[in-house]
C-alpha positions in Angstrom: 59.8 1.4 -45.0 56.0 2.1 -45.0 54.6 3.6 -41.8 52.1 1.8 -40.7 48.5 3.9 -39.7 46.9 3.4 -36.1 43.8 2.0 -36.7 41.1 4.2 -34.6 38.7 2.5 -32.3 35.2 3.6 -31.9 32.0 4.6 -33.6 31.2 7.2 -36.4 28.7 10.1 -35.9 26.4 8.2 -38.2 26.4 5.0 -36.5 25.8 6.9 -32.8 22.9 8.5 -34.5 21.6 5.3 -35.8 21.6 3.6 -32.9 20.0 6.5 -30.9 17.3 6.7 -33.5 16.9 2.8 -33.5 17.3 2.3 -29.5 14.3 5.6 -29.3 11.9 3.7 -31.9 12.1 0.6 -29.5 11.3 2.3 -26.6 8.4 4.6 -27.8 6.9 1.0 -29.2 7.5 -0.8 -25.7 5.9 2.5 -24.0 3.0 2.7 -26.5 2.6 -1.0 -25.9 2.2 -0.5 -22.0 0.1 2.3 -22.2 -2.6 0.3 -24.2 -2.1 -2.7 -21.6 -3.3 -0.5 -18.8 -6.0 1.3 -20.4 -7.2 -2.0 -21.2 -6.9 -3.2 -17.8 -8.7 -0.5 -16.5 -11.7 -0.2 -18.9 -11.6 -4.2 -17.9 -12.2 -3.5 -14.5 -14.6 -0.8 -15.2 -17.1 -3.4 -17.1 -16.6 -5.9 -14.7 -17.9 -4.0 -11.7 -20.9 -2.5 -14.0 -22.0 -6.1 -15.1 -21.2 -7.5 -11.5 -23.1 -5.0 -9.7 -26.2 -4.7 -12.2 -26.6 -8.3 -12.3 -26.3 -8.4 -8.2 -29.1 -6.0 -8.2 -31.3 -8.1 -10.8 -30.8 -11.0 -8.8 -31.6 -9.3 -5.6 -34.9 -7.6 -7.3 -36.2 -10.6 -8.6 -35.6 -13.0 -5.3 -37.6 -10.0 -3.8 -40.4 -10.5 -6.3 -40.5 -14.6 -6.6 -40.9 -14.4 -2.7 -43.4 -11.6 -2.7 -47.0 -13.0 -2.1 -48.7 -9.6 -4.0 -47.9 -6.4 -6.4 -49.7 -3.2 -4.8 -47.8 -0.9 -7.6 -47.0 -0.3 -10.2 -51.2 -1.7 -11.5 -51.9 -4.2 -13.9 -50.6 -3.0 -17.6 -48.3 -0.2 -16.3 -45.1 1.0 -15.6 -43.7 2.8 -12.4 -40.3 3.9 -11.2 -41.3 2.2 -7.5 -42.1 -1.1 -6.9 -44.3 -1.9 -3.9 -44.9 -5.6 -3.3 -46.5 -7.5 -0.2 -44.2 -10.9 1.3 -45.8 -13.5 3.4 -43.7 -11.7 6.2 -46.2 -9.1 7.9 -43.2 -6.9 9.2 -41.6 -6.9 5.8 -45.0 -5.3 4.3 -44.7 -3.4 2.4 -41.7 -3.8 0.8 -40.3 -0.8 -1.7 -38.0 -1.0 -4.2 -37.2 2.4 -5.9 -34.2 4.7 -7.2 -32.8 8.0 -5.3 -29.9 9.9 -6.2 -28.7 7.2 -8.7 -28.9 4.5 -5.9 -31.2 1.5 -6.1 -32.5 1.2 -2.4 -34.8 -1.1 -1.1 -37.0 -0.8 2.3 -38.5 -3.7 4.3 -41.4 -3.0 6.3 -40.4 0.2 9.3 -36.6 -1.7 8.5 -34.5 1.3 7.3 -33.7 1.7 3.5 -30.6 -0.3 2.1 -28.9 0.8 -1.2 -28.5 -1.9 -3.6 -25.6 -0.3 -5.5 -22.5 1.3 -4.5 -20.8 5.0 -5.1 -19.1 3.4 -7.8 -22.0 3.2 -10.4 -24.7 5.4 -11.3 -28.2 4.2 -11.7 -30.7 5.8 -13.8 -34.1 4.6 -15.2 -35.3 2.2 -13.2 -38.8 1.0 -14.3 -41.2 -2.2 -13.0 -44.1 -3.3 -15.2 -46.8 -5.0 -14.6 -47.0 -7.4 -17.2 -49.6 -9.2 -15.2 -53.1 -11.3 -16.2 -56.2 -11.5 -14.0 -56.0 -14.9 -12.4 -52.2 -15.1 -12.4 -49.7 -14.9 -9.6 -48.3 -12.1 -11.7 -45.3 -11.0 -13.4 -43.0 -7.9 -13.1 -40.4 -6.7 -15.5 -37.9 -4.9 -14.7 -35.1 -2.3 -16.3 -32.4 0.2 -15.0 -29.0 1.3 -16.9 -25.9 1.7 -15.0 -23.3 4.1 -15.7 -19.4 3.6 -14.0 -18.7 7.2 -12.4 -16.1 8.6 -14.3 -15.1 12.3 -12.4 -11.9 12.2 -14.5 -13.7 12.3 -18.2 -11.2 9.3 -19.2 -12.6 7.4 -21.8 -11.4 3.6 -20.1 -13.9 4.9 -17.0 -16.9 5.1 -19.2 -19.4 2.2 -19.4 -23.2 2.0 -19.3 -25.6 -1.1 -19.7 -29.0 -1.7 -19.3 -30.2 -4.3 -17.5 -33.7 -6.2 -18.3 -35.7 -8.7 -17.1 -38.6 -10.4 -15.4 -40.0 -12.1 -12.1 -42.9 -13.8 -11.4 -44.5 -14.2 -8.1 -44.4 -17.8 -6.9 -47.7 -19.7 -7.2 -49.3 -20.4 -3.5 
């Protein structure tokens, strides 16, 4: 009679180590996966509120212009980092647009200065020229850059535009 061998249940040493090393390649992938997700999200969000904001403040500016009834600076042909214009509102004259401490403010009249961006961006460079003619209601363009302020140094904080455009006065 032949004695029959018990059959053993269970894995080898190799097939444990293959499915470690199969079951760790899926979840570095899945983790790697995640990571890029987020930083995507983030850097998302981070252009998002540079556009939003710079294109708030251009909208802003240039209402401020179209309703203006005169430039007093910058002069015809030149560039200044301060806009002063005149409205058909006496208490509103004169009304100053300029840049402090990476804020774009703007001041009404005696009204008390209101900043046009938030802590969240930087502005830098802000410039108004007069691209007006003699004889024209007269026309203003405008630039500034925007930077997201990034304290940590992570790359999916840092963004910087520069926004341009123009603005005429209305006509009388």
């Amino acid at each position: 009679m032949r004695m029959k061998t018990p059959s053993l249940k269970g894995f080898t040493l190799v097939e444990l180590l293959l499915y470690v090393a199969i079951s760790g390649a899926m979840l570095l992938v899945v983790s790697l996966f995640l990571s890029t997700l987020l930083q995507s999200r983030v850097k998302n969000q981070t252009i998002a509120e540079v556009e939003q904001q710079g294109l708030q403040v251009m909208q802003m500016v240039t209402q401020a212009i179209r309703n203006a009834d005169a430039i007093s600076s910058p002069a015809l042909g030149t560039s200044a980092a301060t806009l002063s214009i005149n409205t058909l509102v006496a208490a509103n004259n004169p009304t100053v647009l300029d840049l402090s401490g990476g804020v774009i403010r703007i001041k009404e009249g005696a009204g008390s200065v209101v900043s046009l961006t938030n802590s969240r961006v930087a502005a830098s460079a802000l410039t108004f020229r007069n691209l007006s003619r003699s004889g024209t209601p007269g026309t203003l363009r405008i630039q500034f850059t925007l930077t997201y302020v990034n304290p940590s140094g992570r790359n999916e904080f840092s963004f910087t535009k520069t926004f341009i455009g123009t603005a005429t006065l209305r006509q009388p």
